[in-house]
C-alpha positions in Angstrom: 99.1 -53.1 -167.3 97.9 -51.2 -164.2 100.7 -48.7 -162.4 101.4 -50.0 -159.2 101.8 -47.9 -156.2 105.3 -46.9 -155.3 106.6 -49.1 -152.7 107.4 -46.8 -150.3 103.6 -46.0 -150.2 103.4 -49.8 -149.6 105.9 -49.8 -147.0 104.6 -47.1 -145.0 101.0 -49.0 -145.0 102.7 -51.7 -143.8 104.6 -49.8 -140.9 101.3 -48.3 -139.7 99.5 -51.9 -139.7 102.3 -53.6 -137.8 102.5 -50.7 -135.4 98.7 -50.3 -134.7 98.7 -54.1 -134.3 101.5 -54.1 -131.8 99.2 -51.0 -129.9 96.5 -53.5 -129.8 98.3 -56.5 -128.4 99.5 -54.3 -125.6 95.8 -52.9 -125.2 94.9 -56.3 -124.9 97.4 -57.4 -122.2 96.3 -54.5 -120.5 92.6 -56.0 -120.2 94.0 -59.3 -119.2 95.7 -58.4 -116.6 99.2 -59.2 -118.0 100.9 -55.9 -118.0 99.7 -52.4 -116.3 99.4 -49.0 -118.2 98.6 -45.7 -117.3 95.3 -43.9 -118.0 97.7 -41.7 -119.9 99.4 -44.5 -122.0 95.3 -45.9 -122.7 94.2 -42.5 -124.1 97.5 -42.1 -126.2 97.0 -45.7 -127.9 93.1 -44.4 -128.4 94.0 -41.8 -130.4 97.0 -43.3 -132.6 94.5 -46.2 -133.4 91.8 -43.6 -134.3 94.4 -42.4 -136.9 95.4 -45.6 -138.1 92.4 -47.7 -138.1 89.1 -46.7 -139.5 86.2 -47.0 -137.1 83.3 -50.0 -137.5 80.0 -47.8 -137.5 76.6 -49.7 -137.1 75.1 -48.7 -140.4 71.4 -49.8 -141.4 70.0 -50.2 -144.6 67.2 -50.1 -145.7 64.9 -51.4 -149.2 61.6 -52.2 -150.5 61.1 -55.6 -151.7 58.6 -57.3 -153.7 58.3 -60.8 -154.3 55.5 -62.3 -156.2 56.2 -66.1 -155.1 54.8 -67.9 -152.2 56.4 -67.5 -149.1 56.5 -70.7 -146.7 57.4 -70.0 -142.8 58.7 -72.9 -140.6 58.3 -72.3 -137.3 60.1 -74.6 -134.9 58.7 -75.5 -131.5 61.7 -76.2 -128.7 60.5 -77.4 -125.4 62.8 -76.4 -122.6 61.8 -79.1 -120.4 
């Protein structure tokens, strides 16, 4: 049987996720209009976020492929009219 990770490991994870999603639901009633914050209070929430959350890169990948079958292409005219 696999160890498990202590729970207070687990708890804390669990802390940080509930804590960076209430910073986000503020963020978001910020951009809606439904409560104000300071430029101060938006650079703050940046940053704890930043800590908590990993940031979504744009990564590309890239490969060779050969294929030795027939490839068919359907091209699908749409008139706009």
């Amino acid at each position: 049987m696999a160890a498990r990770k202590s729970t207070e490991e687990l708890k804390e994870s669990w802390r940080e996720k509930i804590q960076a999603s209430l910073i986000i639901n503020r963020l978001v009633d910020h951009s809606l209009g439904k409560n104000e914050m300071s430029s101060t209070q938006i650079n703050a929430a940046k940053i704890v976020l930043a800590k908590v959350l990993p940031d979504l890169k744009a990564t590309e990948i890239k490969a060779d492929v050969e294929h030795s079958g027939k490839i068919a292409t359907l091209i699908q005219l749409v008139s706009l009219d």
